[in-house]
C-alpha positions in Angstrom: 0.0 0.0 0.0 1.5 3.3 -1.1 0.9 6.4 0.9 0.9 9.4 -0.4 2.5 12.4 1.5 1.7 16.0 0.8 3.7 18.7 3.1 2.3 21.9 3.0 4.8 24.6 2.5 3.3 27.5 4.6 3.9 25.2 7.7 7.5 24.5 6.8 7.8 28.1 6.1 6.0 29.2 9.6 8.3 26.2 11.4 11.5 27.3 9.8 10.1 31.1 11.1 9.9 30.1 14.3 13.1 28.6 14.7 14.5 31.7 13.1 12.6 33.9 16.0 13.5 31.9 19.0 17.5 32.1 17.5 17.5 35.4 17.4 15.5 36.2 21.2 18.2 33.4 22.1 21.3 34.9 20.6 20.2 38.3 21.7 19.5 37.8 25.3 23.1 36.1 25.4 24.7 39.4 24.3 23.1 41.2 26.5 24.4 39.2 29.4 27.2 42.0 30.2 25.0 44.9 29.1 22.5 43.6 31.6 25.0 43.3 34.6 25.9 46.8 33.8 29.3 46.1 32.0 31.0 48.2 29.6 32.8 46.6 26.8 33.1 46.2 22.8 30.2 45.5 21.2 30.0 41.4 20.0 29.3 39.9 16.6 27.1 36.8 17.0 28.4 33.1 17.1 32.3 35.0 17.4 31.7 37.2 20.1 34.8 40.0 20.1 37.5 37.3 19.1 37.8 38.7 15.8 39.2 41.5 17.3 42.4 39.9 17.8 42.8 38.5 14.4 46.1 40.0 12.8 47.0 41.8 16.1 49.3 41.3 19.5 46.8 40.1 22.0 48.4 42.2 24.7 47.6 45.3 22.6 43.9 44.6 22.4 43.6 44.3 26.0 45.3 47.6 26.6 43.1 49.6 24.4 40.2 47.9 25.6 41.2 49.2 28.8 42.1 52.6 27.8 38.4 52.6 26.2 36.2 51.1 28.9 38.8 51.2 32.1 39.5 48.6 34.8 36.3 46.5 34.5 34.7 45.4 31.4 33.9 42.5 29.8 33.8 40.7 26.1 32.4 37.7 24.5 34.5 34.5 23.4 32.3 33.0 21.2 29.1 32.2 23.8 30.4 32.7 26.7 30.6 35.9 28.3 33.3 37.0 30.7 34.7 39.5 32.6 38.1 41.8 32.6 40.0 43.0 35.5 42.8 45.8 35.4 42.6 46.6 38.9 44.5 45.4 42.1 42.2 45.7 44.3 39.9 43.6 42.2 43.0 40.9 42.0 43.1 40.7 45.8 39.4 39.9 46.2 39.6 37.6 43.4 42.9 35.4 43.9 42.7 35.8 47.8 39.8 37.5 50.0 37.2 35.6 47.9 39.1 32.5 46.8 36.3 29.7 47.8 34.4 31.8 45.0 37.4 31.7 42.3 39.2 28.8 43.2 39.3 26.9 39.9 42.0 27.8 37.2 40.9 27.9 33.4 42.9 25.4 31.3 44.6 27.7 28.4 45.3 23.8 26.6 42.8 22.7 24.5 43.9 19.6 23.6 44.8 17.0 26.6 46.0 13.4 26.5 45.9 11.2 29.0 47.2 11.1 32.0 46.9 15.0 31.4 43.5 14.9 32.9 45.5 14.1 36.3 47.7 17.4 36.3 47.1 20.4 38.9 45.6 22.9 36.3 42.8 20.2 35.6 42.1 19.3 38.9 39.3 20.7 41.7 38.4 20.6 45.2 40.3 18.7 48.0 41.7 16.2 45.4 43.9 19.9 44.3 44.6 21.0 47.5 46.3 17.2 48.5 48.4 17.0 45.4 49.2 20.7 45.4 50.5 19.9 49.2 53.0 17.1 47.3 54.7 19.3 44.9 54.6 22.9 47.5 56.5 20.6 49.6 58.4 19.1 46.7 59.9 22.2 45.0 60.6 24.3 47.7 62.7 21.7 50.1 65.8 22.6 50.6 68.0 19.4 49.4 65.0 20.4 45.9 67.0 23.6 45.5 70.6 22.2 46.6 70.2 20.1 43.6 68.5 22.3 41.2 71.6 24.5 41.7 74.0 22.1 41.3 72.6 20.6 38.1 71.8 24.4 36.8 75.7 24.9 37.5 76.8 22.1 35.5 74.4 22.6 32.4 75.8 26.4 32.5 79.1 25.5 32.5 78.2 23.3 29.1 76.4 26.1 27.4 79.3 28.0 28.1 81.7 25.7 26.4 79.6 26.1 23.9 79.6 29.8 22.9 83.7 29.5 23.7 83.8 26.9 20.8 81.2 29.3 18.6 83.6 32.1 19.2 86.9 30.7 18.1 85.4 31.7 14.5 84.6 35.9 13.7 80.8 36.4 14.5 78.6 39.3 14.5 75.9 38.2 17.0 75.2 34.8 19.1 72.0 33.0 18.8 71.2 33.6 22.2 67.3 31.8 21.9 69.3 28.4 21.1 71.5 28.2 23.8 68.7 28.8 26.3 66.3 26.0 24.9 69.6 24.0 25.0 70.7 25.3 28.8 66.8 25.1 29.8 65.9 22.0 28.4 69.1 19.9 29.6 68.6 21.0 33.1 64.9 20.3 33.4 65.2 16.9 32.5 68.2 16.7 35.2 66.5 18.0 37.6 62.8 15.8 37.0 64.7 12.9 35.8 68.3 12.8 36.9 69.1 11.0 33.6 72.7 10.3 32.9 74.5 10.9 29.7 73.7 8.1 28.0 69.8 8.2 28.7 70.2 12.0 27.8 71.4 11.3 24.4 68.5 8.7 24.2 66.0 10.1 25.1 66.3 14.4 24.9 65.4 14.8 21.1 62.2 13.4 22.0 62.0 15.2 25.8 62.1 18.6 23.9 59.9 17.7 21.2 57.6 17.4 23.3 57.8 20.7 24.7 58.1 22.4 21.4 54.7 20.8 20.3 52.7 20.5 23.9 53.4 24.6 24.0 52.3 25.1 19.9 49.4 22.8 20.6 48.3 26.0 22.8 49.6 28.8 21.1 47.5 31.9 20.5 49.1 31.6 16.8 47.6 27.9 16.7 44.1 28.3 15.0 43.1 25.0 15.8 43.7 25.2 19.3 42.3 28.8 19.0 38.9 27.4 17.9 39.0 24.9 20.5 38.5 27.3 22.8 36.2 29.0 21.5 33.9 26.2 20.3 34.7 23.4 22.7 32.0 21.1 21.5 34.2 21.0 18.3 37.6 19.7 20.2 37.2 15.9 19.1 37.2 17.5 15.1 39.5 19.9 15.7 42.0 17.5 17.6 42.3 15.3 14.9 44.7 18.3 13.5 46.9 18.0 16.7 49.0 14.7 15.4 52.7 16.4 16.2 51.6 17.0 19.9 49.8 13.9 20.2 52.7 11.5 18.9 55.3 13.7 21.0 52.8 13.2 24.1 52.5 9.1 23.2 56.3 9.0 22.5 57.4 10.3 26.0 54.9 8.8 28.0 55.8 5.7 27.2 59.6 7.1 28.3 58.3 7.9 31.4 56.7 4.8 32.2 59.8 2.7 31.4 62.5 5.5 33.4 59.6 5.5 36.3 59.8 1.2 36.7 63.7 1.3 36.9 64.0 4.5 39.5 61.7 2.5 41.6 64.1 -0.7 41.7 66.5 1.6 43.0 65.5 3.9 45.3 65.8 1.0 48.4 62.2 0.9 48.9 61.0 4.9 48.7 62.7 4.8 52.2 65.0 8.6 51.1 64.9 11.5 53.4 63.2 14.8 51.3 66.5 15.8 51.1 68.1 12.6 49.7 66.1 12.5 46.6 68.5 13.6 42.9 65.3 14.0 41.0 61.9 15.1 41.6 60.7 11.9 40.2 62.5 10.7 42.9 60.7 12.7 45.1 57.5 12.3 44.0 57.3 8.1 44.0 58.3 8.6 48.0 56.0 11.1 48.4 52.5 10.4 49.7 49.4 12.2 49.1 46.1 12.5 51.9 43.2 10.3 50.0 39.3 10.1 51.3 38.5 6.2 51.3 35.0 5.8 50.0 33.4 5.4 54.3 34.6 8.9 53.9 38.1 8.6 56.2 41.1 10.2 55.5 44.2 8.0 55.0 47.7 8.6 52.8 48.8 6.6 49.9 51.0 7.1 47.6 50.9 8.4 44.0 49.9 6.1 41.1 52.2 5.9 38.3 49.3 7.8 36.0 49.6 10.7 38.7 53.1 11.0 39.1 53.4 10.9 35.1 50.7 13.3 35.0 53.4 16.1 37.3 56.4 15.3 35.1 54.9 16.4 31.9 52.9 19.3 33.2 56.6 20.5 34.9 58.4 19.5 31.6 56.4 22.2 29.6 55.7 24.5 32.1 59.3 24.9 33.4 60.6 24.7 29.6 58.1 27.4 28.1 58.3 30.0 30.5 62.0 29.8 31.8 63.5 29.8 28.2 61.3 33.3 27.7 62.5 35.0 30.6 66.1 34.4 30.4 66.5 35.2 26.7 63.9 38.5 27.4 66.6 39.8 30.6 69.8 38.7 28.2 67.8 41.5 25.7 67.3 44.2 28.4 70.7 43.3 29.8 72.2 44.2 26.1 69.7 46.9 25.4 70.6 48.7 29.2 74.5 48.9 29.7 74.3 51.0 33.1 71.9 48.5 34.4 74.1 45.6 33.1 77.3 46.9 34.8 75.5 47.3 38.0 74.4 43.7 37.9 78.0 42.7 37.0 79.4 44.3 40.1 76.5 42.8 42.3 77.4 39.5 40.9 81.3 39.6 41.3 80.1 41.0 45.4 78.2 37.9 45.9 79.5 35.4 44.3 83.1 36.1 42.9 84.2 36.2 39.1 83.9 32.6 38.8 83.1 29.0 40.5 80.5 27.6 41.6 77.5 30.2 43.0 76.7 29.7 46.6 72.8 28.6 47.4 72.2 31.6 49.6 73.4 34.4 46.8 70.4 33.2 45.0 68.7 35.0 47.5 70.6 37.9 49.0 71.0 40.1 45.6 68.6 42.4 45.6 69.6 44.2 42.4 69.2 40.8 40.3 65.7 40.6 41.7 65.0 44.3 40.8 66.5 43.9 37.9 63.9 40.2 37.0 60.8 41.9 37.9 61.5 45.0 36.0 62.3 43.0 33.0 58.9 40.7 33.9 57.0 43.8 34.2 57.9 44.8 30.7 57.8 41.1 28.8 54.9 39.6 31.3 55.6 36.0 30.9 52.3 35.0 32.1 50.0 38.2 31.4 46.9 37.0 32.5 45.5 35.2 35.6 42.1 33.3 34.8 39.6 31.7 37.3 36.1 30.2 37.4 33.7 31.5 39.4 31.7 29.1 40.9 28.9 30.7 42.8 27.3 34.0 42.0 28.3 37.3 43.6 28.5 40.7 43.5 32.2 42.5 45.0 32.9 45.7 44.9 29.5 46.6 42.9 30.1 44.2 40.0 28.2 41.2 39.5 29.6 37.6 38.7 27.5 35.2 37.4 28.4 31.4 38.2 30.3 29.6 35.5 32.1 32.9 33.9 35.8 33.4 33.5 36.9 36.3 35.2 40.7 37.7 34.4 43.0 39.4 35.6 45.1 41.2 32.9 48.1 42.1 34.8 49.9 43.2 31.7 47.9 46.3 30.9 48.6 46.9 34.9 52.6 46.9 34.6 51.7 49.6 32.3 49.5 51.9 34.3 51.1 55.1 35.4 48.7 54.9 38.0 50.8 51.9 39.5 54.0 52.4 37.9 55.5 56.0 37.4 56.6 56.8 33.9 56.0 52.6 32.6 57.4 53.0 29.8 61.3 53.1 31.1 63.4 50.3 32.0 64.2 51.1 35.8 64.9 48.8 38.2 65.0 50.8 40.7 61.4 51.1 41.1 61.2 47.3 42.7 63.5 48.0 45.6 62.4 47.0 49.0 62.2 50.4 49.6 59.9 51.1 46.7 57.6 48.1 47.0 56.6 48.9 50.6 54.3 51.9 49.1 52.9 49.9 46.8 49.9 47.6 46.5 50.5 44.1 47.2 48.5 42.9 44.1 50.1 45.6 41.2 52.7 42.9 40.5 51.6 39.6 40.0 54.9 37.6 38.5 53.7 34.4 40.0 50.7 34.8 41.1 48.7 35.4 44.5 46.9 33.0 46.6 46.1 29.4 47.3 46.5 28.6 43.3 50.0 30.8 43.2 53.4 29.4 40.9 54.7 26.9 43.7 58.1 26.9 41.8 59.2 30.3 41.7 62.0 29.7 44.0 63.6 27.0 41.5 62.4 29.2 38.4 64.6 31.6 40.0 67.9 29.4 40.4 67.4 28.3 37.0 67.4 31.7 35.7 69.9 33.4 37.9 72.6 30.7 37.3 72.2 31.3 33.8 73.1 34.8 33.8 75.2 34.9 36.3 77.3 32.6 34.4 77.4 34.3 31.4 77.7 37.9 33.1 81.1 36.6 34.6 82.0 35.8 31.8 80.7 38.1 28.6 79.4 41.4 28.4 76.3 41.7 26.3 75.6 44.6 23.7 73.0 44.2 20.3 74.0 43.6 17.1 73.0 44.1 13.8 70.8 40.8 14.2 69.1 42.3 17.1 65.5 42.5 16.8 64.8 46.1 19.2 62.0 46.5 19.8 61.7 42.6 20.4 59.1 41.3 18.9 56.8 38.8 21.2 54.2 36.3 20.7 51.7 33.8 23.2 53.2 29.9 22.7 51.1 29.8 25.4 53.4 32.0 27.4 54.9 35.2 26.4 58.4 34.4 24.7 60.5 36.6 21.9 58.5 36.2 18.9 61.6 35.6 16.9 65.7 34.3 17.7 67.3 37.0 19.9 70.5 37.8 18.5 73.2 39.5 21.0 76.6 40.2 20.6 79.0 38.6 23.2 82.3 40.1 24.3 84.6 38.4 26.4 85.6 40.4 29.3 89.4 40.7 29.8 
């Protein structure tokens, strides 16, 4: 029996009308989430939001004319989802601190995750975070941690030195100073995570910094897959399919890890080492062990599984790679591009810890002109420029309204450049972060790692890494630009701020 189907057009046409109508009440009461909550900021473009505002442009630069346009609150649309923009200290205390339990989880800026990454910090909530960040507080900032950061920092400089000897033996007009610093940087992270010998570093580095390279393009603001990621995440399985470099590299050194893991176990007698006995954080972290809730609801310790402590090595082998390498090679620049401030290092140096040998563990600490000198150069190339939270409850602080689930940042960057907070920002001056200085100043201006529960917890071995570095070469060469130098440096998000480009330096042995 045939049936015989007749579809009247006018009710297609009135359907199709009325899907058309409820779109457009739903796409216009979305972008007028901000407007409602009484929010300045640039006006959206449906489905996009204001992300085609960055197309073609330094990110940073957007977000400091957005401020000069609508001040230290506003807020923009990425893609659907509304959120909201802080430039204002006062705003970053309530929101990294006072109010915390309201903006405690961290936005992933990595769109594209493999397991275990599911088990890192950044991904993590609740009491499950705060027990594993416990492990690796504890874990970077022990003292026998930093001993041996120093003392494998010391050695990888002294290579990287060799190095740019052997370079020099031939007429040059400028150093490559950006490979070197991968080199330096990479070497001594996997010393320091892995204690790998030579052998096992010929083996296995190619791979150990491929991995870096492609976990930090995978979430570069120049990746446009990744960038659509975030802005559409229901289109991440699609759009991950483009990701093969970072997903081989991922596969590749996982498996590394899970081998190297098996045989540091067999030989660390029994994870019975002192926290200042361990050569590797590896080490560290299979001894370490971690409060877990049993399912009757009582609290116990156990220690990490392999997946978890696999899950910490990669997250510190990109994070320690990515934004170490930038701000080394971004204070060799400024060191070149400000003699006076160079010499004044040098002599600080050669006070504390001679013209060469080995740099004792408590200089790292006592120069207080190296550390004005790092946060002036941080304040000028902000490695991490942003600081991004969830909130999780809706509130209203200091007469602006958060709505739960909206990403809330703080732009710190347009901050360092406020002469509000910082007096003529456009000079290089040091001076301004002396103890003296920083006493009249608000806690939250300057933000280098953070504030809060959810702050950097390796800044202290960031520091040794970065400081041995130029201390080393300080001793040893004095810096100046060459015709290969790139001034002003150009700079890009890969997913931290780094020189866009090599930086080129000329090196002159001191006599």
């Amino acid at each position: 029996m045939a049936f015989n189907l007749e579809i009247n057009p006018f009710l297609v046409l009135a359907f199709l009308g009325m899907c058309l109508v409820f779109l457009y009440r739903y796409m216009k009461e979305l972008y007028s989430t901000l407007e409602k909550l009484g929010v300045p900021g640039p006006k959206p473009v449906w489905v996009f939001g204001n992300v085609l505002e960055f197309k073609g442009k330094n990110v940073l630069d957007v977000f400091d004319d957005w401020k000069k346009k609508f001040g230290n609150v506003y807020g923009f649309y990425e893609g659907f989802r509304p959120g909201i923009v802080l430039n204002d200290a006062d705003f970053a205390r309530d929101i990294l601190s006072r109010h915390f339990e309201k903006f405690h989880i961290r936005t992933s800026y990595r769109p594209f995750i493999y397991y275990p990454d599911n088990l890192r910090l950044i991904e993590i909530e609740g009491e499950h975070w705060k027990n594993q960040r416990a492990i690796l507080n504890k874990m970077l900032n022990s003292k026998g941690t930093l001993k041996r950061v120093a003392e494998k920092m010391q050695t990888r400089s002294d290579k990287m030195l060799q190095t740019v000897a052997e370079e020099m033996k031939e007429p040059t007009e400028g150093v490559d100073i950006s490979r070197l610093v991968n080199n330096y940087v990479c070497e001594g992270v996997i010393r320091i995570l892995l204690d790998m010998d030579d052998d096992q570093m010929t083996k296995h580095k190619e791979a150990i910094h491929n991995y870096e390279v492609c976990s930090n393009w995978s979430a570069s603001a120049e990746n446009e897959a990744g960038g659509l990621a975030r802005l559409f995440p229901s289109l991440t399985p699609l759009l991950q399919l483009t990701d093969t470099a970072h997903k081989v590299s991922h596969e590749k050194v996982v498996d590394i890890l899970r081998e190297y893991l098996t045989s540091t176990v067999d030989g660390q007698n029994n994870n019975k080492l002192n926290d200042d006995d361990h050569e590797s954080l590896l080490s560290y972290l299979l001894s370490s062990k971690v409060l877990s809730r049993d399912i009757d609801g009582s609290l116990g310790r156990r220690g990490l599984t392999t997946d978890e402590t696999i899950a910490h090595i990669l997250s510190l082998l990109s994070e320690i790679y990515s934004t170490t390498t930038a701000i080394i090679q971004f204070i060799l620049y400024e060191l070149a591009c400000n003699q006076d401030c160079q010499e004044k290092l040098y002599d600080e140096i050669c006070s504390f810890c001679g013209k060469d040998g080995n740099i004792p563990l408590t200089s790292f600490q006592d120069m207080e002109y190296f550390d004005m000198f790092f946060n002036e150069t941080y304040r000028h190339h902000p490695i991490a420029p942003g600081i991004s939270r969830v909130c999780t409850e809706s509130c209203k602080i200091r007469g602006v309204t958060f709505k739960e689930g909206m990403v809330v940042r703080v732009m710190t960057s347009p901050m360092y450049m406020d002469e509000n907070l910082f007096e003529h920002p456009d000079k290089f001056i040091p001076e301004r972060f002396s103890k003296e200085n920083r006493l009249d100043s608000h806690q939250y201006s300057f933000l280098p790692f953070g504030q809060g529960p959810r702050m950097c917890p390796g800044q202290h071995l960031a520091k040794i890494q970065v400081k041995t570095a130029i201390i080393n070469i300080l001793r040893k060469y004095t810096l100046s630009p060459c015709k290969n130098t790139e001034i002003p440096i150009k700079e890009a998000l890969r997913p931290s701020l780094t020189p866009a480009n090599a930086v080129w330096l000329q090196m002159t042995e001191r006599l």
